[in-house]
N, C-alpha and C positions, 0 to 999 in steps of 0.2 A: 775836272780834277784829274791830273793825273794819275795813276797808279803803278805800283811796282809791278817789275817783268812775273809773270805768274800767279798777281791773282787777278779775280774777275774784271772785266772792263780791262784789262793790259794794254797799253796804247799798239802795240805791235801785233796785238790777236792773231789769232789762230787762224790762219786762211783757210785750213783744212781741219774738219774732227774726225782723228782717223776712228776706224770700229777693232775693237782690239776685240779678241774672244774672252776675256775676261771682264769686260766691261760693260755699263750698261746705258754708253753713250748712241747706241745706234737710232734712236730717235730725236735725236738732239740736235739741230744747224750751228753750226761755229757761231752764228752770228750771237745765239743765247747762249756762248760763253764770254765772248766780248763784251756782251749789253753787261753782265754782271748777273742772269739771272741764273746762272749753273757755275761751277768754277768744279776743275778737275781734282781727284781727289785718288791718288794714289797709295795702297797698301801691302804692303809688301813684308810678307812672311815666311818663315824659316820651316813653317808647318802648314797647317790646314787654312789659316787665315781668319778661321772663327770669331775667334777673339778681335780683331782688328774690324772685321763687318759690324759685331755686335756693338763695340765700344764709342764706331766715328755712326753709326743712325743716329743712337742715343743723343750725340750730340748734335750729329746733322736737322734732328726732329725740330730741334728749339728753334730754327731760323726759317721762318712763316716764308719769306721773299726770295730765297736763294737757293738751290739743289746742287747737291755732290752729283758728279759724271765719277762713277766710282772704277778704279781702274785695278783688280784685284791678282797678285801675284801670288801664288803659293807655294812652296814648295821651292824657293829660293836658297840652294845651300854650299851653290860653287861662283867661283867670280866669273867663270862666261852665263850663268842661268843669270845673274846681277847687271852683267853687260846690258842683257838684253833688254832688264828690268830699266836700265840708265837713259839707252836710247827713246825706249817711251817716255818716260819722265822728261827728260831737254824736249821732245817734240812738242808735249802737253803739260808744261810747267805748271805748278799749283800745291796740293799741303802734301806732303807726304807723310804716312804713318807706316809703321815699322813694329814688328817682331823679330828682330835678328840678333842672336845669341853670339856670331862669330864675331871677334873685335873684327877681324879682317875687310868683313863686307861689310860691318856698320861703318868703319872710319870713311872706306870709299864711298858709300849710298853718301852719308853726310857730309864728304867733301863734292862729289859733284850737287847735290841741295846747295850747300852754298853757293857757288861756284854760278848758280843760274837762279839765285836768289831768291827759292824755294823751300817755307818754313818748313824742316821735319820735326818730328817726336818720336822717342823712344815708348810706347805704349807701356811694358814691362818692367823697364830700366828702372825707373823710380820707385818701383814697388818693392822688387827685384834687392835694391840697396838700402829701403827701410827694413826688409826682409833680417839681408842679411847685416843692418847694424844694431836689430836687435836679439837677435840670434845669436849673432858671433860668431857663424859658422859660413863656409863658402859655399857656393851655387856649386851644380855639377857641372853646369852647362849643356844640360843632355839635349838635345833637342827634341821636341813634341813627347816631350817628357807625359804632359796630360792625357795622352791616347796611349799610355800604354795599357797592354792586352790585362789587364788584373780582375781582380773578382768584379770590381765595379763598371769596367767596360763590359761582361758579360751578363751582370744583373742586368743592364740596357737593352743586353740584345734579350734578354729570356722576356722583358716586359714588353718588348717589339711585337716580339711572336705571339705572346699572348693575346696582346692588342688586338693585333692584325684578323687574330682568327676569334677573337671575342668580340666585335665590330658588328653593330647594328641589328643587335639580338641575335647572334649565331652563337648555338655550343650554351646554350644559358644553363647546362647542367655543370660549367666549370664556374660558373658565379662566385662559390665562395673560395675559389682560390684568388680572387680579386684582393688586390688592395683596395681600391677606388673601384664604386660601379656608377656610370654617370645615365641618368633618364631624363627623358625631356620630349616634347611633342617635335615635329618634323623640323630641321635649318636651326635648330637652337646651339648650331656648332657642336656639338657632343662627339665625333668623329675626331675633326682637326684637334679637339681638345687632350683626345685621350692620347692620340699619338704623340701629339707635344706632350704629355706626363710621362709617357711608356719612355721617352728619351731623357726621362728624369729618372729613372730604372723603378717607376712606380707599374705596376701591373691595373691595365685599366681594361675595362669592359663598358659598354654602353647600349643600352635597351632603350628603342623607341617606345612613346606612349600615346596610343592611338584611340581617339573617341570611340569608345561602344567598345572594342577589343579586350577581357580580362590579360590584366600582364602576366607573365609566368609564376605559375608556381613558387618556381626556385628564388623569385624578386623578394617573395614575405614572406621568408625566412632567412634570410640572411643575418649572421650574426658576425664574422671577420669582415668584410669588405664595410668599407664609410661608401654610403647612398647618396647618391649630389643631386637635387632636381635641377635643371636647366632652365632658365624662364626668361620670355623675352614678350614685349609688347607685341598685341595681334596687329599694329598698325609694320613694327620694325619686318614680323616674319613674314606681312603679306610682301611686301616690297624685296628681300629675300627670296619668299619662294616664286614672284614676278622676274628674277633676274635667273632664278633657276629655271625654268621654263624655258625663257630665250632660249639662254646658254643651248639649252637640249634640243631646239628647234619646236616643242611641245606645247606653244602657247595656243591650244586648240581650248574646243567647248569641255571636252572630254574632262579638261581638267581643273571646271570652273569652280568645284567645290575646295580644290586643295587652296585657292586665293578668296574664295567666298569670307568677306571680313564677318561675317556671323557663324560660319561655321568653324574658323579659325577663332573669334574668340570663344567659344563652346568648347574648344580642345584648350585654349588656356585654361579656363576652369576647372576644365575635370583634372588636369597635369596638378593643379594647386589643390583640388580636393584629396587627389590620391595621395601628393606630399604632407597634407596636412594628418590622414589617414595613419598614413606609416612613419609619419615625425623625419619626414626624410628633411634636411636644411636646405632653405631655397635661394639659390644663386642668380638674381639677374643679370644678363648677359646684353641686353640691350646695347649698353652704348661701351663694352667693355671689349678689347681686344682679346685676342688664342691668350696671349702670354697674361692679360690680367687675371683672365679667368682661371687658367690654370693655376696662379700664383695664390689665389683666393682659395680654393681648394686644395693647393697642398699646405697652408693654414692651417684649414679645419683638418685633416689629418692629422698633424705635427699637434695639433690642442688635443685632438679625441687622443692620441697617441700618449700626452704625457699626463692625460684623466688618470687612462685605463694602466699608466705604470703607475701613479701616486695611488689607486684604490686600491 
């Protein structure tokens, strides 16, 4: 069957997939854009591009047989930076998505899309005019309106810091300036996790929990910060901490206890007795991504939070 000039399988393909520095086509052969199993996927925005990664995965996730070659333009806000954006796009035809606030460069972006018969969408556009028809009031047009410098970009950064310097039991006398303090035995993600929260401007901390070692002090006593246990199957973290090891070059004798599947689940147990001890709520993380976990856990804050304003 046939197909139109820019999507996958294109009768005219790609004889070349160039490597753009924004793109994450470098492992890719032209010929798995031809076949249909990749198809080019350019986005192009007026700011950071955030928003345009987070919005075309989401959607890219649902299609089991095909991958975006994602080709990411940022910071697009004059018509030669758009130039440049155009000639990639006619080289690598395919979806394009957009954040562009100026009519200027969106009328051209979407006349050259058309022009080489290349479906675009305005990402914002349509929210943007539900926005303002039920408002009744006009846009500014500011661009990267969302990064400006305000209380709430710098709540972000003061939970960064915290993060950063409350990470894997350090400083555990700053504990109760925590919002979130997350424990969990070794690879239970609690690290990636916190950071992803701290970038929610949530102040997070996290304390490993190690067989035979008493946890700190400052842990059982805590009364402001919500306690998360982290819990994953001893099968998920042996395989986990087997991939850690590699990665380090470390897969010696030395370290045959930290993957011993008995002595690993001996440290689940004591992680679930000490949770069940201190009523901390227990999070399985096994088969759940950074962002479910986290999403789970700011939850149980947002409930513990509007307990503790109704009592």
């Amino acid at each position: 069957m046939n197909k139109k000039p820019g999507y996958p399988g294109r009768a005219d393909g790609d004889a070349v997939l160039r490597r753009q520095p924004h793109s994450n086509s470098q492992d890719i052969q032209a010929d798995d854009v031809t076949d249909g199993s990749y198809f080019h996927l350019h986005l192009v925005s007026d700011s950071t591009g955030e928003t345009l990664i987070t919005v075309s995965r989401a959607v890219a996730a649902q299609y089991a047989n095909v991958s975006p070659v994602e080709h990411v333009y940022p910071l697009v806000r004059s018509q030669k930076q758009l130039e440049r954006v155009l000639t990639e796009i006619e080289e690598a035809p395919g979806i394009v998505l957009y954040t562009l606030l100026e009519k200027d460069l969106v009328g051209r972006l979407e006349a050259k899309c058309q022009e080489i018969n290349s479906p675009s969408l305005s990402i914002i556009g349509p929210v943007m005019q539900l926005f303002q028809a039920y408002l009744g009031a006009p846009t500014t047009g500011r661009v990267g309106a969302q990064h400006t410098l305000n209380a709430d970009y710098f709540k972000r950064i003061d939970a960064l810091n915290y993060t950063m310097m409350h990470d894997d039991g350090q400083h555990v006398e700053g504990l109760e300036e925590a919002d979130v303090v997350l424990v969990g035995v070794s690879r239970t993600s609690k690290t990636p996790t916190s950071i992803y929260l701290a970038n929610r401007g949530i102040r997070t901390a996290n304390v490993p929990l190690v067989a035979g070692i008493p946890i700190p002090r400052q842990l059982e006593t805590l009364t402001k910060p919500l306690v998360v246990s982290l819990h994953a199957t001893p099968e998920r973290l042996i395989q986990v901490r087997q991939n850690r090891l590699l990665s380090m070059g470390a897969a010696d004798t030395a370290n045959e206890t930290y993957i011993d599947r008995q002595t690993v689940t001996e440290e689940v147990a004591f992680a679930r007795k000490l949770s069940a001890k201190y009523g901390w709520p227990l999070l399985e993380v096994t088969r759940r991504s950074i962002e479910e976990t986290a999403a789970a856990i700011m939850k149980l804050l947002a409930d513990r939070q509007r307990q503790r304003g109704s009592a």
